[in-house]
Every structure is written in C-alpha cells, then in structure tokens.
BABA-578123 format. One record per residue (C-alpha): residue in one letter; chain; x, y, z. Coordinates in pm, 1 decimal. Example, Ala and Ser with C-alpha at 12.3 -4.5 7.8 and 13.67 -1.06 7.14 Angstrom:
R res chain     east    north       up
R   A     A   1230.0   -450.0    780.0
R   S     A   1367.0   -106.0    714.0
END
This chain:
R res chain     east    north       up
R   X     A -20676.8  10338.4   -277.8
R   X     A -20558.5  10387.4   -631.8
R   X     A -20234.1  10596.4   -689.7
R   X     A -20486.9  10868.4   -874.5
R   X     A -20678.3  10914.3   -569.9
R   X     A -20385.4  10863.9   -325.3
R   X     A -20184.9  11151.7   -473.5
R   X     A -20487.4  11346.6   -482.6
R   X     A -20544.7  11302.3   -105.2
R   X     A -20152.6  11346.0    -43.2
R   X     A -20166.5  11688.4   -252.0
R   X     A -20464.8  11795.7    -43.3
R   X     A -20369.8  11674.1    299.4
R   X     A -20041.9  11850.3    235.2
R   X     A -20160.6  12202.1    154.5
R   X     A -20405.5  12193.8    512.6
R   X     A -20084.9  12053.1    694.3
R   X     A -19905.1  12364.3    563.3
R   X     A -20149.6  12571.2    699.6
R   X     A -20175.0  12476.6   1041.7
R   X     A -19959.6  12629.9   1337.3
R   X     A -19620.9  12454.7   1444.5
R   X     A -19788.5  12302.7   1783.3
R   X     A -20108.3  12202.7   1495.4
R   X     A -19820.8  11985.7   1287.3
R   X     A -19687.8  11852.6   1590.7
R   X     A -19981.1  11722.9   1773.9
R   X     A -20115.4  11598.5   1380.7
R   X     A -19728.9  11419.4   1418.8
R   X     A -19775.5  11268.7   1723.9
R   X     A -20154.8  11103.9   1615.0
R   X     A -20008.1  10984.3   1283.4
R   X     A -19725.7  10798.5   1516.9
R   X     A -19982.7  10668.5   1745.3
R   X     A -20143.2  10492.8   1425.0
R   X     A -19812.3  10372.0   1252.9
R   X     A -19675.2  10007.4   1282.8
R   X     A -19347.5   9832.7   1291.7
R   X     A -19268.7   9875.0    938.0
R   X     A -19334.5  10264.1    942.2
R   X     A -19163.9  10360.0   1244.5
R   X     A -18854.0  10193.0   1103.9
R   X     A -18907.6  10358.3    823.8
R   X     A -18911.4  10716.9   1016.0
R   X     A -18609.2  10647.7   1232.1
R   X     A -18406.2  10571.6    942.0
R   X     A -18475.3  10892.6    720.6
R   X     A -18512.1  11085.4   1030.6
R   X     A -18123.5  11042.5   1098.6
R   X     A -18036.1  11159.2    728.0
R   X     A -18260.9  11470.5    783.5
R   X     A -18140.5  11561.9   1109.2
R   X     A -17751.0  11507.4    994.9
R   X     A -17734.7  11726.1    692.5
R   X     A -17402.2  11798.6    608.8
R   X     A -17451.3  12251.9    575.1
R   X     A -17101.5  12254.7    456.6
R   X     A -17121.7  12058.4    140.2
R   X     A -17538.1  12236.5     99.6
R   X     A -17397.2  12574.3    138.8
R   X     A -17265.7  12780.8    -68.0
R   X     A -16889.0  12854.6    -65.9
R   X     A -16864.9  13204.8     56.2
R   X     A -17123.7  13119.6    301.7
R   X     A -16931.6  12829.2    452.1
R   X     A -16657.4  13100.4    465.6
R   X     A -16871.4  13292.2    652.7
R   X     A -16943.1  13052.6    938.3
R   X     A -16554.2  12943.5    958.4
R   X     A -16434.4  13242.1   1063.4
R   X     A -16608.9  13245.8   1376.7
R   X     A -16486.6  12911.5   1476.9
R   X     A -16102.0  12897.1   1691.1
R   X     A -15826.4  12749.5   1465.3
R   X     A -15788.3  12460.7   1721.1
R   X     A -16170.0  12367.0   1657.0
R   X     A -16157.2  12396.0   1283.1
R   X     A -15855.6  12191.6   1288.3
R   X     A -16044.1  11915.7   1472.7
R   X     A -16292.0  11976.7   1209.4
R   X     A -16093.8  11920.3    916.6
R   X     A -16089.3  11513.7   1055.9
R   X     A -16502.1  11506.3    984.4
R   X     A -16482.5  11388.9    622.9
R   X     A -16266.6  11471.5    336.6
R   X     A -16506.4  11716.5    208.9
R   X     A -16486.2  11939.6    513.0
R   X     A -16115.4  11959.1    530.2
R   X     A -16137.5  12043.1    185.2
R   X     A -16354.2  12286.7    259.4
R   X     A -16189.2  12445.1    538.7
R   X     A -15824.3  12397.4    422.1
R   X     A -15956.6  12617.1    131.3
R   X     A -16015.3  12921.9    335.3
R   X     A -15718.4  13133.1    297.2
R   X     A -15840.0  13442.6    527.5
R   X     A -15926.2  13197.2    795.0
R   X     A -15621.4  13080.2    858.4
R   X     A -15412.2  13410.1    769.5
R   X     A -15605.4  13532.5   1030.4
R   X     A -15504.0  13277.1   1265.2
R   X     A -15172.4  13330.2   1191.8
R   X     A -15149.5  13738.6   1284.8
R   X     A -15341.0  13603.1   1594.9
R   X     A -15032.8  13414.5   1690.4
R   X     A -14785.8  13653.4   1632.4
R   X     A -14706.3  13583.6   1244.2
R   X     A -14595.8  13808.8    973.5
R   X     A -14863.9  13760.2    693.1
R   X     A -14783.2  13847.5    323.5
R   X     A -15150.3  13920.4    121.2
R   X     A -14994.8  13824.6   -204.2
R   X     A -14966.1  13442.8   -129.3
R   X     A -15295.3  13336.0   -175.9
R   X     A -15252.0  12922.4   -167.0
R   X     A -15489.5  12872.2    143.3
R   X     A -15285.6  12517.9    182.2
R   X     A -14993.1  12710.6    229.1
R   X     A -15135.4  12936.7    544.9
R   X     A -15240.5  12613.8    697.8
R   X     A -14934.9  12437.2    707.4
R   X     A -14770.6  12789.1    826.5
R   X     A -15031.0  12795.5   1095.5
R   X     A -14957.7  12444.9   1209.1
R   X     A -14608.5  12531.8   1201.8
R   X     A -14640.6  12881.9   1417.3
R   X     A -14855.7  12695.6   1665.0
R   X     A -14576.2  12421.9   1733.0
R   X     A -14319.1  12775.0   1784.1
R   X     A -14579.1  12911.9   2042.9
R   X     A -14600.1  12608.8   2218.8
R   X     A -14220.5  12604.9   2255.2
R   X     A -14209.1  12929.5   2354.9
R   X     A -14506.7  12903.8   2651.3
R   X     A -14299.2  12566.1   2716.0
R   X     A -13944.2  12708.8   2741.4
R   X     A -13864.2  12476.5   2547.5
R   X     A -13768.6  12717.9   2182.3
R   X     A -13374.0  12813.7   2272.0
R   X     A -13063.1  12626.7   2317.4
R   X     A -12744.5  12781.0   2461.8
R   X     A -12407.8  12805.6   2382.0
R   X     A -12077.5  12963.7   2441.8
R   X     A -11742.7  13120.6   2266.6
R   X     A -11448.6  13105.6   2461.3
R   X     A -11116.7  13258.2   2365.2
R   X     A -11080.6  13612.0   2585.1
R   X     A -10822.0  13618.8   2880.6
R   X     A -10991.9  13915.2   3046.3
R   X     A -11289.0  14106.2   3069.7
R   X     A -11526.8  14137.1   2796.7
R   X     A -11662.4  14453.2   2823.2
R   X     A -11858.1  14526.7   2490.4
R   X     A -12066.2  14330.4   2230.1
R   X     A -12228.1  14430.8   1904.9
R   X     A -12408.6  14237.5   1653.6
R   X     A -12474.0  14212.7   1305.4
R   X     A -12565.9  13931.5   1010.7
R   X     A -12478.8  13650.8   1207.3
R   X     A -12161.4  13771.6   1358.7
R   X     A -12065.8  13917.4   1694.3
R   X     A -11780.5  14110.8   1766.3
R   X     A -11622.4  14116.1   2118.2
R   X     A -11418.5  14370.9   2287.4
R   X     A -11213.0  14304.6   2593.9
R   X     A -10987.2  14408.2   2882.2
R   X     A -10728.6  14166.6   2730.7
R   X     A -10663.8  14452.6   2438.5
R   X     A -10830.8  14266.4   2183.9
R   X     A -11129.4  14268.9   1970.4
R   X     A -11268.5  13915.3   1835.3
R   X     A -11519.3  13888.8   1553.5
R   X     A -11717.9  13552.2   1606.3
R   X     A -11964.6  13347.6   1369.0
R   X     A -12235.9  13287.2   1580.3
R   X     A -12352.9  12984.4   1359.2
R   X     A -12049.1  12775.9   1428.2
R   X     A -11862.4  12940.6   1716.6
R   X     A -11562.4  12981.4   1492.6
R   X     A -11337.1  13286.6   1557.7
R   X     A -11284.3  13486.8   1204.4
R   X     A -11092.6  13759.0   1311.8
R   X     A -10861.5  13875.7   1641.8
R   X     A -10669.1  14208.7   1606.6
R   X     A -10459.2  14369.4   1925.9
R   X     A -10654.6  14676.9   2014.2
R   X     A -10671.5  14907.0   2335.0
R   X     A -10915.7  14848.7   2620.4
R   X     A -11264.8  14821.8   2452.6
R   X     A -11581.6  15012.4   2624.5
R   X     A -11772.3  14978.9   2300.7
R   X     A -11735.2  14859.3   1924.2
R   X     A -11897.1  14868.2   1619.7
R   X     A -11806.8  14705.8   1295.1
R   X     A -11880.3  14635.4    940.2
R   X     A -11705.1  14390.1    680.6
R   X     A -11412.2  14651.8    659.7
R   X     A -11365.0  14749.7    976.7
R   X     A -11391.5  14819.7   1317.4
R   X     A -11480.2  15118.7   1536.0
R   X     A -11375.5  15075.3   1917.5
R   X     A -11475.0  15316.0   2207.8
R   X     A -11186.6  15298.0   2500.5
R   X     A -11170.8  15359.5   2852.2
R   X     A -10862.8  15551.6   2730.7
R   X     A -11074.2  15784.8   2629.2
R   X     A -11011.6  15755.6   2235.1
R   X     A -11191.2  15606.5   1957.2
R   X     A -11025.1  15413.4   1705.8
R   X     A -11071.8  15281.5   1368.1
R   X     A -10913.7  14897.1   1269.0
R   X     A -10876.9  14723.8    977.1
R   X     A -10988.3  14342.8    998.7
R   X     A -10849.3  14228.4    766.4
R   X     A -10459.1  14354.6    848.9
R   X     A -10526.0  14427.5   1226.1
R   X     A -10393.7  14801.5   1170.1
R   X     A -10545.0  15102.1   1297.0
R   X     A -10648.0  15349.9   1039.8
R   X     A -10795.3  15671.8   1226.2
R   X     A -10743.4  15734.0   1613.9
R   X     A -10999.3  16008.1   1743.1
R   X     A -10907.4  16199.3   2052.8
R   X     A -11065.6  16490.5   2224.3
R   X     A -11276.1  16326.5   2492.0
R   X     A -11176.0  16344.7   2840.6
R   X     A -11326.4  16071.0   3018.9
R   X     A -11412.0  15700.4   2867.8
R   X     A -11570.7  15680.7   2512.4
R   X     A -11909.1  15406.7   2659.6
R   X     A -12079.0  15412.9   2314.5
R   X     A -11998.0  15463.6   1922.6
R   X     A -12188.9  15519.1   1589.8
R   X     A -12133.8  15578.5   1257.8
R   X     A -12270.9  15626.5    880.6
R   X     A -12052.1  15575.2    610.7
R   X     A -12260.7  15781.4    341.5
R   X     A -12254.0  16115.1    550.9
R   X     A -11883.8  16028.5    654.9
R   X     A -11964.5  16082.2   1013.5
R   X     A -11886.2  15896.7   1363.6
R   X     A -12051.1  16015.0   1663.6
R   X     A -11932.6  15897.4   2048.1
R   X     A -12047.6  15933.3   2353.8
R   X     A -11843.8  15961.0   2719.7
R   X     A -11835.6  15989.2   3046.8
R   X     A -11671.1  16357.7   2990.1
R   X     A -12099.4  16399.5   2936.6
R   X     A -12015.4  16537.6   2589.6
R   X     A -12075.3  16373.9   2258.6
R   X     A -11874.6  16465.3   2003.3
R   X     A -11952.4  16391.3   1592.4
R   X     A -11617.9  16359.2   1417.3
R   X     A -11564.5  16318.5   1060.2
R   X     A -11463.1  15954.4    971.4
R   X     A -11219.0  15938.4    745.0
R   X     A -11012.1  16222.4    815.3
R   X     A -11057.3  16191.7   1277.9
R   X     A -11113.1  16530.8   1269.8
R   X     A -11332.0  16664.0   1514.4
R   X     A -11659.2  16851.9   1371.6
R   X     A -11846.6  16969.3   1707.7
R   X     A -11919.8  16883.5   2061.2
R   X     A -12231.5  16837.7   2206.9
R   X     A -12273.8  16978.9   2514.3
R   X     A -12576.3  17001.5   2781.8
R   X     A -12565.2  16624.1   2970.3
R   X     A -12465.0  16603.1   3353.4
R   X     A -12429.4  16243.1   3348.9
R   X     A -12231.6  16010.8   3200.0
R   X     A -12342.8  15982.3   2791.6
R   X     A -12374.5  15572.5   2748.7
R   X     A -12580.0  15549.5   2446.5
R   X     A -12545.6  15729.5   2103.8
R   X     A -12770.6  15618.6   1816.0
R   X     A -12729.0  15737.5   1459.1
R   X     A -13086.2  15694.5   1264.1
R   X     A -13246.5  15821.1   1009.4
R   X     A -13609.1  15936.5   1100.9
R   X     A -13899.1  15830.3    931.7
R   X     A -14124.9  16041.5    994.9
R   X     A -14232.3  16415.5    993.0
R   X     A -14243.8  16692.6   1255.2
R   X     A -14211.9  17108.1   1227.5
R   X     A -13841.0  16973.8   1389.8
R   X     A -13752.9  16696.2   1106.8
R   X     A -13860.2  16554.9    779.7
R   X     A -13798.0  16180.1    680.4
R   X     A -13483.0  16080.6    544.7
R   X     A -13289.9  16316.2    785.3
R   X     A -12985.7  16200.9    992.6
R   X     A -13112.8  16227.5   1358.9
R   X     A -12879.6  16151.8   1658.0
R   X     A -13031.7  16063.0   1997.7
R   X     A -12845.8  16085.7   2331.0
R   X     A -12853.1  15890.6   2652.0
R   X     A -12748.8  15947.9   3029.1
R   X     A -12861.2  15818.2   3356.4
R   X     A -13177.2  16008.2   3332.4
R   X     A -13245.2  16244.2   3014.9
R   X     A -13262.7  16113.8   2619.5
R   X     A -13124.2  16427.6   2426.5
R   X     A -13238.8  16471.8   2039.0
R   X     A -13001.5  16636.8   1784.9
R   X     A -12986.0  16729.1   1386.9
R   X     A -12723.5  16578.6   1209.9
R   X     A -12599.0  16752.2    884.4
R   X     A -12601.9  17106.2   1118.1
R   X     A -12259.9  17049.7   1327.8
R   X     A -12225.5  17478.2   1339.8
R   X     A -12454.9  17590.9   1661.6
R   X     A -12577.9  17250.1   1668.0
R   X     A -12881.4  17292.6   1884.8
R   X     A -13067.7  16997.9   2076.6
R   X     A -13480.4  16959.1   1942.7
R   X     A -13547.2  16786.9   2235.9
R   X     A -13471.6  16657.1   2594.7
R   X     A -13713.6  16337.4   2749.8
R   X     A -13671.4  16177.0   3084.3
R   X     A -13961.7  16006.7   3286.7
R   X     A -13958.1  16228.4   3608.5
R   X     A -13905.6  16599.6   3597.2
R   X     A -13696.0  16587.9   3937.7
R   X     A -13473.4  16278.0   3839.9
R   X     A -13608.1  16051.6   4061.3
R   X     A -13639.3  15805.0   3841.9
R   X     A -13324.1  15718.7   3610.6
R   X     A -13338.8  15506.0   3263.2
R   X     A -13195.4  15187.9   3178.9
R   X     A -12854.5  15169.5   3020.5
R   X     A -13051.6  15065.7   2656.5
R   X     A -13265.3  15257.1   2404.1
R   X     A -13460.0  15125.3   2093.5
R   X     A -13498.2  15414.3   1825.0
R   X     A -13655.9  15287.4   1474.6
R   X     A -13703.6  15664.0   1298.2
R   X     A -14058.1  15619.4   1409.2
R   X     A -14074.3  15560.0   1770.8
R   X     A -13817.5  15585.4   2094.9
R   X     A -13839.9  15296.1   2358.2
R   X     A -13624.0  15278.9   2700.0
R   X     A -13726.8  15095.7   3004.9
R   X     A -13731.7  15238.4   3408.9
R   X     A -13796.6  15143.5   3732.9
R   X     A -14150.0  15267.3   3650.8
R   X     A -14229.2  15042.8   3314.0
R   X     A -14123.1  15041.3   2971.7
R   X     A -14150.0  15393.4   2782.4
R   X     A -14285.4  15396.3   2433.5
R   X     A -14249.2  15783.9   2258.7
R   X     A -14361.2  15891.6   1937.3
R   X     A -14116.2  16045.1   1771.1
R   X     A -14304.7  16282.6   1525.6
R   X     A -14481.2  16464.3   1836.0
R   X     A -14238.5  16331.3   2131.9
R   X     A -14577.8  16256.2   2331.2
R   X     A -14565.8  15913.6   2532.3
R   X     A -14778.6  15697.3   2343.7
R   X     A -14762.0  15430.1   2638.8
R   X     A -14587.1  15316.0   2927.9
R   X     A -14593.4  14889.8   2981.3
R   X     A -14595.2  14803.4   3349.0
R   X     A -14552.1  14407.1   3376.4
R   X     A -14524.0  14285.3   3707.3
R   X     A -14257.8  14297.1   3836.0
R   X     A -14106.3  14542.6   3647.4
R   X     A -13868.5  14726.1   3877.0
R   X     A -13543.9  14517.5   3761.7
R   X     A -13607.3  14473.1   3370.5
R   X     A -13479.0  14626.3   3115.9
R   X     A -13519.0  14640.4   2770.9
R   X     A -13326.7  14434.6   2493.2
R   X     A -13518.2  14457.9   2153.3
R   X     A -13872.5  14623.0   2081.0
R   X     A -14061.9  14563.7   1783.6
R   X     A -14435.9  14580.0   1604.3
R   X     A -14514.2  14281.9   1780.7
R   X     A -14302.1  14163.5   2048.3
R   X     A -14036.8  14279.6   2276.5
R   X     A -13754.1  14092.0   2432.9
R   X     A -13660.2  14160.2   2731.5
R   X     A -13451.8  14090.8   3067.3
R   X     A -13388.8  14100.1   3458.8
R   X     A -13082.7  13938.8   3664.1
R   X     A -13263.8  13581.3   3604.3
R   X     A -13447.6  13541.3   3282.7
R   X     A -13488.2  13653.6   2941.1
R   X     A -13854.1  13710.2   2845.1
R   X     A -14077.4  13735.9   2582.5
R   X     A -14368.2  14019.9   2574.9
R   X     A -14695.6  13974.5   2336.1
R   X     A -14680.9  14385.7   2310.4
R   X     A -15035.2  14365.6   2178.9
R   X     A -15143.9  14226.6   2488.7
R   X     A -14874.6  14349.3   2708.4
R   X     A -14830.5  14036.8   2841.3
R   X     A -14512.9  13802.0   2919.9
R   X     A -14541.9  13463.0   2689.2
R   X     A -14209.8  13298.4   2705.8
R   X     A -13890.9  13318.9   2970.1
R   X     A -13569.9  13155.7   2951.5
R   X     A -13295.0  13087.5   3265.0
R   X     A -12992.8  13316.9   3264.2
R   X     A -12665.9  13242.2   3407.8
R   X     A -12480.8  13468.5   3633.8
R   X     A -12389.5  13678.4   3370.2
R   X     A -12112.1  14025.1   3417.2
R   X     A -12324.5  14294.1   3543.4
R   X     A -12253.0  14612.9   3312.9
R   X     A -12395.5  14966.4   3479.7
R   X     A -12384.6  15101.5   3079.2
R   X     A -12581.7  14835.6   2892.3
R   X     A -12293.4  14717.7   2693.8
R   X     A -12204.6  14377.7   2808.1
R   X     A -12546.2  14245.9   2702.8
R   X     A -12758.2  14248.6   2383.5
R   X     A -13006.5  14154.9   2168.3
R   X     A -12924.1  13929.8   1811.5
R   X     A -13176.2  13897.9   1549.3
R   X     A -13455.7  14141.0   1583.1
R   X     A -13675.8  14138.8   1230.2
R   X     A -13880.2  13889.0   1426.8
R   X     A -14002.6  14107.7   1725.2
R   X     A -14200.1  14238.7   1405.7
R   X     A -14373.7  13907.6   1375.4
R   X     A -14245.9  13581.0   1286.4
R   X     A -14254.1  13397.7    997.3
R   X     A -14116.7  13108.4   1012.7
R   X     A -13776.0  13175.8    873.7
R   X     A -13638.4  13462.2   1129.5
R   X     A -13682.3  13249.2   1412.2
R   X     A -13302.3  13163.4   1402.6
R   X     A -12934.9  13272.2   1516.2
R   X     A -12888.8  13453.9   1780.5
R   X     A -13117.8  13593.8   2035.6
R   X     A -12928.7  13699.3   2316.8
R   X     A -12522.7  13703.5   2406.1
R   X     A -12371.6  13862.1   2706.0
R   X     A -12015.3  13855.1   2892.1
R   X     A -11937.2  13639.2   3184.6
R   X     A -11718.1  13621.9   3504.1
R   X     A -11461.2  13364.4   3326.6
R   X     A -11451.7  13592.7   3020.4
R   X     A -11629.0  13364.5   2823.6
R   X     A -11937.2  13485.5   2568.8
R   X     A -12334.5  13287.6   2684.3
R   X     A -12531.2  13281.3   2384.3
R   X     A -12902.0  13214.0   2371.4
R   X     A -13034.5  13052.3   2032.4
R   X     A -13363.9  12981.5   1859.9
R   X     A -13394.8  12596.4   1855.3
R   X     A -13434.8  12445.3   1507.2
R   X     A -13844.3  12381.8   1426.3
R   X     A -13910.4  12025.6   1560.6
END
C-alpha cells in the first residue's frame, strides 16, 4: 500500500476506533494480536512498558505533584526520594510537606524559612530524636556531689542549679560541667530562688533571707512567719517577694527594705507553692500585664492581685473535689494563660481567663504521677520509678526514663524540671541541658540530660 493510501486508511480506521465502546477497542485489540507476528508483538511489549511506566511526577505540573505528596507518610516519600534524581528533586522541593511532617512529630516550625532542603534535613533530624526517645535511648545521667547533709531544695535557671541543704549551705552548680561556682554558709534551706546577684532562701526557721553570691553576706532577713517558709518568689521590677509556710499564710514583703506589706490569710493547710506571674490574658477579674500570685496547699489553689496589698482579697479558690477527698500534688505549672497541677484523679488543665477546667489527662496509671513541666506540646512528667514523656496532643506516654531511689519530698521541692522551652515543641536546638535533677539519700544531686544528636 502506498504511504498516501496507508495514512488515509490509518486516519480513517482511527476516527471509527474512537468511536467504538471500551469492550469494542478491546475485543478490536485482541483480533489485531491474533493477526500480528514475531516482529510486532516485540514491537508492542517494548512500547507497552514505556506507556505503562510514565513517570506523573516529571508530566505533572508542579503544584499538582504538590498536591499528591502531601497525602503520602514522610517515611514513604522518603523511600521515594531513592526513585530517580528527578523525584527527590521533586519531593525535597516541597517545603509544606515536610513542615508538616515536622509539627506531626512534635517540632517547632518557623513559616519564614522557606528553603524546603532545610525542613528535610530538620525532619530527618527530629525523626532520629523520636526514635531515641520511643527507644530510651535520648538522656544520659549524671551527678554533683559536694553537700554533707540533706538537700532539701532545688531551683533552676540558664543552665545553672542552685542547691539548698541541711548542711547550712546553698551551692550554685553549672549543670554543663558539674563545676561548683558558688558556696555561701546559709541557714537550713526549705526553698531558694536566685538570680546572677543573689539569692533568696526559704528556712525551716521560719525566715526568709536574702544573700549575696558574690560575698556570701546576707542582705535582707524577713521574719514574721510562724511555721517553715516551703516556697519563695520574687519580681525585681515591682520590688516584691512573696512566701509561703506552713503557718498557712503567705505573706508579700517588700524586697529591698524586708518589710512586711500584708498577709494572706484563708488556707488550712500547709502553703507549699507560691508563684509570681504575670497573666496574659483577660477576665472581668484581671487584664494582661497584671502581677497575679497563685497559692498552693494540700488541696485548694488560691488566686490573688498583686499591686492591691490593702484588703487584699482572693479572685479565686480551685481544688478537684468539693469535700477534699482528693488532695493535689506538691507542683503547679502557671504560664499567665493556663493553670496545670496533677491528682490522684489525672492531670488538671484550667483556663485561666474563665477558671473553667478545660481538661483533665487520665494516663494509666495515673494514681502516683505527678507533674514536672507542661507545655503546648508535651509534658514531662514522673512517679517513684520513671520520668516520662506525654504527646499532650494525643495524651499519650512516648518516652520513659529509669529513676534512682531518689529523697522523697511531701512539698515538691526536692525534685524539678530543667529546660522547659521544648515541652513547646522541639527544634532541634532546645533539646539540651538539663531535664530533670533531684536530691538523694547520700546528699548527692541525680541529673537527667538530653543526649547529644547522634
């Protein structure tokens, strides 16, 4: 047939095969088959494997590759980045993808760094510090000797802890290298809080006092309080320290002068927690950038202005049981925004512009945990045996660590939490120093620390 006619006949046969229903082309298939030879069948198995294996990521369009990522699992795109250099290009270019994959996992995600390369390699790297975690395998231990008696309170801040004993002494430690910076004679520490300046110690003497690191002398000595001073805290700015004793008062002094602005009355229990915040958010009671104090006992949370010592009046009382059945663990979270403290019945979660319990966590298990460190993310958490991890979006536990037989402490203060940004999500940079430090029998300080990335 001459090419003329045969295109002629091609152009025709093709318009009726266009016409005819799918199980019309296939049988019309299946004849022409029956009729081919050697050389044409070849000929169809070999372009029938190009057809069949069309590569829809380098065909599509860009966005619309996007499109069909996103509903694949990180773990599956990363196997598909090995196909052929254009599809890891591809897929390595897809910044939301694998931003996305990060928040999944726990990670802090700033919009404004758009390098998709960059949110890969951070994903890669966050999936390694998951691993470790579901492993056990992302802390190391440590320990700071020096005390000769009971260490009875701990506070942390910027990479060093401070330690206040039985021995009449307070130690300020560098966490990083386990080096002692300063040890001044004190009296017999229940609590302490410090700065670079100085340091504020709570005593079973039932005084506060103010030192001076740097000279070891005492610089204001605060007394009024009959029974032990278990917690202290203080503001510089509004030149006020606020403690909190088993006399069930708290009482807000002014801080440079010791003098005594008001007491606090309306606890039964012993008052082991005082918090000094400012809130963040706004109620008929409060507006943001006020000075709130909150309150602890055994069983009630009490809520008070700061800035109004005269006829201070408490906004607010919570507890978890009406008939005190139930008492509160010896540690409270308050960010300006939200109040957190843990019970035999689960972890409480209040907001603080209404007071209304937005939630109450019950893990398994529950009964003998209490609470260390709560964040947007995670929570960190503890019982007699292990430290643990919580996924507070799913309310489940993801890591737990051993403990030691560390000093029990009935107020909370012999045990605490270090860094904390990263129970807001990690980021690869705040997963280090210290995560959790508490007294033991032989006087001695445990530390728990991130491990270094591997």
């Amino acid at each position: 047939m001459e090419k003329k006619d045969f295109e002629a006949w091609l152009d025709n046969i093709s318009v009726t095969f266009l016409s005819l229903t799918d199980l019309q082309k296939n049988e019309t298939l299946d004849h022409l088959i029956s009729l081919s030879g050697a050389v044409q069948l070849r000929h169809l198995s070999n372009n029938l494997e190009i057809l069949l294996k069309r590569d829809f990521l380098k065909l599509l369009p860009l966005e619309l590759s996007f499109y069909l990522l996103k509903w694949l699992d990180p773990q599956t795109l990363l196997t598909c980045c090995l196909v052929s250099k254009q599809w890891n290009k591809v897929i390595s270019a897809c910044t939301e993808v694998w931003q996305t994959a990060c928040k999944n996992l726990g990670w802090q995600i700033d919009d404004s760094v758009q390098d998709p390369l960059h949110w890969k390699k951070v994903y890669l790297k966050a999936i390694l510090r998951m691993k470790q975690l579901r492993d056990h395998e992302a802390f190391e231990t440590s320990s700071l000797i020096g005390h000769s008696a009971r260490v009875y309170a701990l506070y942390y801040k910027d990479g060093l802890l401070c330690t206040g004993s039985d021995d009449l002494s307070a130690k300020l430690w560098d966490v990083s290298t386990g080096q002692c910076i300063y040890g001044i004679q004190t009296h017999t520490c229940a609590a302490v809080k410090f700065d670079e300046q100085k340091l504020v110690t709570g005593s079973f003497d039932n005084t506060v006092a103010c030192w001076e690191w740097s000279s070891g002398a005492k610089t204001q000595h605060f007394r009024g309080h009959t029974g032990a001073v278990f917690s202290v805290d203080y503001n510089d700015e509004l030149d006020i320290l606020v403690s909190g004793s088993a006399d069930f008062t708290v009482k807000v002094w002014a801080l440079s002068t010791g003098t005594c602005l008001n007491t606090l009355t309306g606890h039964t229990e012993w008052v082991t927690k005082v918090v000094l915040q400012q809130c963040k958010v706004k109620s008929l009671m409060h507006s943001p950038g006020d000075y709130i104090l909150l309150s602890a006992d055994k069983y009630e949370i009490k809520i008070w202005p700061i800035g109004r010592e005269i006829n201070c009046k408490c906004l607010k009382t919570l507890s978890v049981s009406e008939d005190r059945s139930i008492s509160l663990q010896p540690r409270l979270h308050f960010d300006g925004k939200y109040i957190v403290c843990s019970s035999a019945l689960g972890l409480y979660q209040w907001d603080f512009a209404s007071y209304d319990i937005l939630r109450v966590i019950k893990p398994p298990d529950f009964s003998n945990v209490s609470l260390l460190g709560f964040g947007e993310i995670f929570a960190l958490l503890f019982d007699n045996r292990y430290l643990y991890i919580m996924d507070l979006r799913t309310e489940k536990l993801i890591s737990r660590w051993p403990l030691p037989e560390y000093r029990k402490s009935k107020r909370g203060s012999s045990f605490l939490a270090g860094e904390m940004s990263w129970l807001n999500g990690l980021n690869g940079q705040n997963d280090t120093g210290l995560v959790f430090a508490t007294s033991m029998p032989d006087h001695s300080i445990h530390l728990v620390l991130w491990k270094e990335h591997g």
